[in-house]
C-alpha positions in Angstrom: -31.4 15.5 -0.8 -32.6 13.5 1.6 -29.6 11.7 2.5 -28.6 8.5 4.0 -27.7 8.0 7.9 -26.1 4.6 8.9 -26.9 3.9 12.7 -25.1 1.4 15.1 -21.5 2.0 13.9 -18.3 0.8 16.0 -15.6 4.1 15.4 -12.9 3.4 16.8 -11.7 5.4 19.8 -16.0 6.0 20.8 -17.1 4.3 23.7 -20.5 4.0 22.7 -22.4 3.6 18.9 -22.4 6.1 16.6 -24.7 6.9 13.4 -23.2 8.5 9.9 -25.1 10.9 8.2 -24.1 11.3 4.5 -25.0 13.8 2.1 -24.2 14.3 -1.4 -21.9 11.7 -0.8 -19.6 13.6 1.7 -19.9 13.0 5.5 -22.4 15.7 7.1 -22.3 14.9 10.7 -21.2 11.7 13.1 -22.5 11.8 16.8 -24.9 9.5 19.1 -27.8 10.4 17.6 -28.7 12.4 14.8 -32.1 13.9 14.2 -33.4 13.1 9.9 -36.1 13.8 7.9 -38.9 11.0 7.7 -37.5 10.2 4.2 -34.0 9.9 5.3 -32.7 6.0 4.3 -31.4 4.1 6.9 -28.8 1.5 6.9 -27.8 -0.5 10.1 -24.6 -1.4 10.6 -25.1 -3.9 13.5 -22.5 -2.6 16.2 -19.8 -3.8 13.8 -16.6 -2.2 12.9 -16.3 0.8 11.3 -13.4 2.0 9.7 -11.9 4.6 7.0 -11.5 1.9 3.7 -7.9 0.1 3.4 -5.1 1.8 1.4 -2.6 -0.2 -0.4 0.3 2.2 -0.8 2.5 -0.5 -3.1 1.5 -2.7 -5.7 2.6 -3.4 -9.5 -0.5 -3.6 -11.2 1.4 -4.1 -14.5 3.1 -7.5 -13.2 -0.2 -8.8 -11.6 -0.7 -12.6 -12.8 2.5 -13.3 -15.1 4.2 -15.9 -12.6 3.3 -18.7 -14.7 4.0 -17.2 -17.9 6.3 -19.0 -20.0 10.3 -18.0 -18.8 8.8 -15.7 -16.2 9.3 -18.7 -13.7 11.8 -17.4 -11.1 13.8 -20.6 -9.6 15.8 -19.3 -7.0 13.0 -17.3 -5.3 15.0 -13.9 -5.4 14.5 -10.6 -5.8 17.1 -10.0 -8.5 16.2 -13.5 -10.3 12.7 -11.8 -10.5 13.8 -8.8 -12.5 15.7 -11.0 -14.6 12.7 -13.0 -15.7 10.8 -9.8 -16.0 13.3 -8.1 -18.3 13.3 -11.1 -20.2 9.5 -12.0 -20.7 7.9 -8.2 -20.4 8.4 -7.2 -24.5 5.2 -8.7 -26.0 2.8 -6.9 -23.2 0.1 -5.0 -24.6 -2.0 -2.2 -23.0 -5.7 -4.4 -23.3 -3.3 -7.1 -21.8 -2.1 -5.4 -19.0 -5.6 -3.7 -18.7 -7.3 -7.3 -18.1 -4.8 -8.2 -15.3 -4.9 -4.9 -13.6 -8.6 -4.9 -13.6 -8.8 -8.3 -12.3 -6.4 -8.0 -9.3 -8.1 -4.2 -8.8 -11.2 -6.3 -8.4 -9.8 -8.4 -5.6 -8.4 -5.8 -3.6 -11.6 -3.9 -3.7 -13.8 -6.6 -2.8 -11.2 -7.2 0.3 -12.3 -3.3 1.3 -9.0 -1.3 -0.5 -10.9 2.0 -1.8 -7.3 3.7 -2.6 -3.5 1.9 -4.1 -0.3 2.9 -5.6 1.0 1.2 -8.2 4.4 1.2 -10.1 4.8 1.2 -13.6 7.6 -0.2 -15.1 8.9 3.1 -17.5 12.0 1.0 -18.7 10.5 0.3 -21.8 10.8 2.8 -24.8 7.0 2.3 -25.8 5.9 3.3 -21.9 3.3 0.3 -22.8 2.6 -0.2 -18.8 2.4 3.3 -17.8 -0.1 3.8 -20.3 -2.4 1.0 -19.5 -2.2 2.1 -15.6 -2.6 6.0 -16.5 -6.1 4.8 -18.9 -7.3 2.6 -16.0 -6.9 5.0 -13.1 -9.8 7.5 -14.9 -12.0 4.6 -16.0 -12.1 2.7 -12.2 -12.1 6.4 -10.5 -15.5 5.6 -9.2 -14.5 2.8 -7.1 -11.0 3.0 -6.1 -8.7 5.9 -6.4 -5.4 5.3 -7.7 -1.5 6.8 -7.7 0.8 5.6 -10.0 5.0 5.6 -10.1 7.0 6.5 -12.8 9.6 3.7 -12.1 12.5 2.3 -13.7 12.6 -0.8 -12.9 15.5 -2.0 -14.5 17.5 0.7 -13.3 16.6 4.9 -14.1 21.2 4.3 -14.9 21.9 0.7 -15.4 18.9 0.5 -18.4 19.4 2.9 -21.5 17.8 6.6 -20.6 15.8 5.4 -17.7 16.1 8.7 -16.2 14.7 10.4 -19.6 11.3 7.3 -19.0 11.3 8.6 -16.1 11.1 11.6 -16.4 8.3 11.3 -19.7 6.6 9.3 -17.2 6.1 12.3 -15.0 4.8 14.2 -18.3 2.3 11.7 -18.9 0.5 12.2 -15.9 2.5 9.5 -13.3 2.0 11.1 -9.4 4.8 10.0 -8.2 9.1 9.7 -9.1 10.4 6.2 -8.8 13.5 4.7 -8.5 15.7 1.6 -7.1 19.2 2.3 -6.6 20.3 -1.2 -5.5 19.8 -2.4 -8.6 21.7 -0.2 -10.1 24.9 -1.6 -11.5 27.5 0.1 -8.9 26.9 2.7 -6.0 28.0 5.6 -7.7 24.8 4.8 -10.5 22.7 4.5 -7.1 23.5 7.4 -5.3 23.2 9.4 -9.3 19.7 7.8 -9.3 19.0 9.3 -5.9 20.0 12.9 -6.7 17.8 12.6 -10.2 14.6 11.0 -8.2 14.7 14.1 -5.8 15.2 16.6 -8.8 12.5 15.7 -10.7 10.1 15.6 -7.6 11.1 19.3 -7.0 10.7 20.1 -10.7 7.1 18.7 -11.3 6.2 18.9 -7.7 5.6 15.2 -7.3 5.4 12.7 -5.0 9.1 10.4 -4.3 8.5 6.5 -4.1 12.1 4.8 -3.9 12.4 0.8 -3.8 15.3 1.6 -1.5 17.7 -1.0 0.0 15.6 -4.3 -0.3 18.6 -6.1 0.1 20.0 -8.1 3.1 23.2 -6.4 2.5 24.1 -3.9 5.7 25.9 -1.5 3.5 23.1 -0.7 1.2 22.2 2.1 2.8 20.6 4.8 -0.1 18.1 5.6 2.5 20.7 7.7 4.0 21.2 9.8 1.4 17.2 10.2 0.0 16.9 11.7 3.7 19.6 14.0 3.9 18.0 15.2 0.1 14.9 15.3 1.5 15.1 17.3 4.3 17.3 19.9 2.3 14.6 20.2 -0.6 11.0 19.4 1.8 10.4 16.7 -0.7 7.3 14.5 0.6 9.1 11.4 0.6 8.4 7.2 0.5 11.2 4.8 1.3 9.9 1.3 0.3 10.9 -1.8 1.4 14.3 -0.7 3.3 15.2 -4.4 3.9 18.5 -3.7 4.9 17.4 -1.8 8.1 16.8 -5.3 9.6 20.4 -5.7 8.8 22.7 -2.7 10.1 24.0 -2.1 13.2 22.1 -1.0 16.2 23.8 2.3 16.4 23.5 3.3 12.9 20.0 2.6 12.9 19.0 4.5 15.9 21.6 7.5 14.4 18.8 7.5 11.4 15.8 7.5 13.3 16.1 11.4 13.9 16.9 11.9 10.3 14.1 9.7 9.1 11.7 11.7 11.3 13.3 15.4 10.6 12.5 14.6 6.8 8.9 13.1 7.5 9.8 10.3 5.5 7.5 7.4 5.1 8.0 3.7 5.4 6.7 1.1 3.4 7.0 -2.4 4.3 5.9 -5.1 2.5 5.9 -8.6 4.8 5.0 -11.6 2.9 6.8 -10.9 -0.2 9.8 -9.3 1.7 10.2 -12.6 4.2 9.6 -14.4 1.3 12.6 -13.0 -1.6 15.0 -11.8 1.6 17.5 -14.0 3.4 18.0 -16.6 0.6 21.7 -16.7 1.0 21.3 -17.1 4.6 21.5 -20.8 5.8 20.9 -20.0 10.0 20.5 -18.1 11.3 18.3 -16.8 8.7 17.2 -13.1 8.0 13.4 -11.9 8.3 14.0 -9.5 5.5 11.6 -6.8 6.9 12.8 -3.3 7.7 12.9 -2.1 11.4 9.0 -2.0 11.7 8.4 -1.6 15.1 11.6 0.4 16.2 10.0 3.1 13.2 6.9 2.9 14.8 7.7 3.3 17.9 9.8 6.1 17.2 6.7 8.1 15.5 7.7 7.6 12.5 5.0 6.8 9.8 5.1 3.4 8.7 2.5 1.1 6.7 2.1 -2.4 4.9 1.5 -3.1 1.3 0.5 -6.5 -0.7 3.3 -5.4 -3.3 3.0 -8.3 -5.6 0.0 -10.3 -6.5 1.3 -13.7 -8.6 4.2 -12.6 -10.3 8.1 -13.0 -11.3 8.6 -11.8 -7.4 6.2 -13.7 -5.3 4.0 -16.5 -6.5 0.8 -15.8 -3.9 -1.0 -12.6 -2.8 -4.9 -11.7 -3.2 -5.4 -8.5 -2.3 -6.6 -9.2 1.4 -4.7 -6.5 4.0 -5.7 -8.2 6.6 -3.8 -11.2 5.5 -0.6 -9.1 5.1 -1.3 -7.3 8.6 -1.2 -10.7 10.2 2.0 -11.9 8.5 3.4 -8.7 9.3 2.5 -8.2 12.6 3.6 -11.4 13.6 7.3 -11.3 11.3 8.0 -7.9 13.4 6.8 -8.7 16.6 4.3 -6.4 17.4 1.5 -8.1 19.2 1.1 -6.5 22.6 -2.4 -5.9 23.3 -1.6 -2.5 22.8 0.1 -2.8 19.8 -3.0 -5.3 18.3 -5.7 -2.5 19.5 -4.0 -0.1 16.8 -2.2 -2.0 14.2 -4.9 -1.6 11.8 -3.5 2.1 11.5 -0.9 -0.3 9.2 -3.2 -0.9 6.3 -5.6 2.0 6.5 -4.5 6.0 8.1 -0.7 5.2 7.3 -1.3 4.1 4.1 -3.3 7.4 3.7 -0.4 9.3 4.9 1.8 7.9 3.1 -0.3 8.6 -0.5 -0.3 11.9 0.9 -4.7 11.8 1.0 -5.1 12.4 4.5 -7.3 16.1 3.2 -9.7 13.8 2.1 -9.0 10.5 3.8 -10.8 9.8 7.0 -14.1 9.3 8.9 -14.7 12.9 9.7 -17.6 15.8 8.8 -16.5 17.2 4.8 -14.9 14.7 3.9 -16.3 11.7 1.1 -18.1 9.4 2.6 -15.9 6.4 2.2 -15.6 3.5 4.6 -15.5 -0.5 5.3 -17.5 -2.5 7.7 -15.1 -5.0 9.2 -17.2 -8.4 10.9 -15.9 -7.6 14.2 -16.8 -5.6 17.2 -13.4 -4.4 18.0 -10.1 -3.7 16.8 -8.6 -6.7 18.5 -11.3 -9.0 17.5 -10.4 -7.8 13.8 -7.1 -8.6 14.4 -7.1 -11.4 15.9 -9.5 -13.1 14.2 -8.4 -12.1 10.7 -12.0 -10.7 10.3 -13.7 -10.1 6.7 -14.8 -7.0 5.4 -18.9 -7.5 4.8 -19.6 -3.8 3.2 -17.8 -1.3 1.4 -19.3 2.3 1.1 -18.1 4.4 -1.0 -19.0 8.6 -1.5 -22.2 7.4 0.5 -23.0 3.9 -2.1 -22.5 0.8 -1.4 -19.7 -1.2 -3.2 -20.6 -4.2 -1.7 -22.5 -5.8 0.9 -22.5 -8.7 2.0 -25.1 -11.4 4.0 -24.5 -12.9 7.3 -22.9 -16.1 7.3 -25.6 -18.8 8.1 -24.9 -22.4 9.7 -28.9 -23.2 9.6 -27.8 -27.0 10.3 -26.2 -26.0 13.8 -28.1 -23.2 14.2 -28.8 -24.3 17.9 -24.9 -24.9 18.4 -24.2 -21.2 17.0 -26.3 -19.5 18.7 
């Protein structure tokens, strides 16, 4: 084949413009200049930002778009209302139902430049109706997004009636990844049980951990402790999500864990706008953030991303699928806007997501690997940043997803100029 080179591309960490050559849809060569064939199709990419596509590491595609449903409603804005009305409200779904949500809110993230998302599916139903709707939809969208899924109990894998035997089917079925939530669970003893069980399955079907761990303001939730001891013992490849109550403990506990969290190669997810939204709501002043230790993680090398989490649901009423929106809430919620910190914070929604699904073998802007990327309207990483910029083409194994036109103001055309 003749292949396809795109020319004029802004990689970050190059000084200067590089061109893409794909073929087969994998990525043949990147330099300055690239010598083609006559018939080789070229695509210009304008000097604008060019990076590996967006990764959201946690959603639930299965709750997408139920907020308004009747009794779903969640009054007091908190996390444990929310699976309240969810337990309450969840019986009648069906797997075209939950198909038609999914596929709409997959849609929107795509068309904001995600090429790759995790998703939880609630297992704590007898009929596994969610987990089978998500397992179907993951092979028939494989061409345009590539998606994970969590076998995850979300009324508890101890608290809910053989959770841990859902879970564990789940993981049977074809689920990549062990869930669990331990705070939810009806006392610590249940938790820390749930803990040991998540970490024995992983090592039994060789999967993926994914824990909804500590997303609570209270100081002494603190399950992360013991998924890190568990996971540096058994070499798990490990996800702590949300860890709310980070942003709540001590100083010196939270520094103790840092070495922990980075002997076991744990990963972070944090998810700002739903997390600042559900935490801190028995808090008058002064008031909690709800976010884990984002920046103290980071800075400590230990890998850390943001997710969209919820997109209109029983937990958080908003969300669209844009990154970029929850980069900028979260950036600014944990305080990390040097200029420094702005030049790479996009590492938060695209190569630490990747790290975290574990992808990074075929993840990435580099020679053999698929051609997959985003074209961000921006000439820089802090003009991206800073200006919230929109993704106008995503390419994915060499084709275009999407592409969109210039803006045009043709009535001040002499004013934009």
């Amino acid at each position: 084949m003749a292949g396809k080179k795109f020319i004029n591309a802004k990689l970050k960490g190059y000084n200067e413009l590089q061109e893409i050559l794909v073929e087969d849809g994998v990525f043949k060569a990147i330099a300055p200049h690239i010598d083609v064939d006559s018939d080789c199709e070229i695509e210009d990419l304008g000097g604008k930002l060019t990076l590996p596509p967006y990764v959201d590491p946690h959603i639930h595609l299965d709750y997408v778009f139920t907020a308004r449903k009747q009794g779903a409603t969640n009054g007091t804005g908190t996390l444990f209302e929310g699976i309240q009305r969810w337990s309450e409200t969840k019986s009648d779904l069906t797997i075209d139902e939950i198909k038609a949500r999914a596929i709409k809110a997959v849609k929107m993230e795509v068309s904001h430049g995600v090429q790759f998302i995790r998703t939880h599916a609630d297992v704590t139903d007898p009929n596994l109706t969610a987990l089978k709707a998500l397992l179907e939809l993951k092979e028939e969208l494989k061409d345009i997004v590539t998606i994970q899924i969590v076998s995850f109990p979300q009324e508890g894998m101890y608290s809910y009636k053989d959770g841990d035997k859902l879970v564990e089917e789940g993981l049977k079925m074809g689920a990549d990844c062990v869930g669990g939530i331990p705070h939810f669970e009806y006392c610590r003893e249940f938790g820390e049980k749930s803990i040991h069980k998540v970490v024995e399955l992983a090592v039994k079907y060789d999967k993926l951990i994914d824990v909804h761990c500590d997303e609570s303001d209270d100081p002494m939730s603190r399950f992360v402790e013991l998924l890190t001891a568990l996971s540096i013992v058994e070499g798990t490849k490990t996800t702590a999500s949300h860890t709310c109550s980070l942003g709540s403990v001590d100083n010196s506990y939270a520094f103790r864990m840092m070495k922990n969290f980075k002997k076991a190669g744990l990963n972070f997810i944090s998810c700002p706008t739903e997390n600042i939204y559900l935490q801190g709501r028995q808090d008058t002043y002064p008031k909690r953030r709800g976010l884990t230790r984002v920046k103290e993680l980071y800075e400590n090398g230990i890998n850390v991303c943001f997710a969209q989490d919820s997109i209109q649901d029983p937990w958080y009423p908003a969300g669209n699928g844009n990154l970029m929106n929850v980069l900028d809430n979260g950036i600014h919620i944990a305080q990390m806007m040097s200029f420094e910190e702005m030049d790479n914070c996009l590492d938060l929604i695209t190569v630490n997501g990747a790290k975290t699904m574990n992808i990074s073998d075929i993840y990435g802007i580099e020679a053999g690997k698929p051609a997959n990327f985003i074209v961000v309207d921006a000439r820089s990483e802090f003009e991206a940043v800073c200006e919230r910029a929109d993704v106008v083409a995503s390419v994915r194994n060499g084709e275009y997803l999407f592409k969109k036109a210039p803006v045009a103001f043709e009535a001040l055309s002499e004013f934009m100029a």
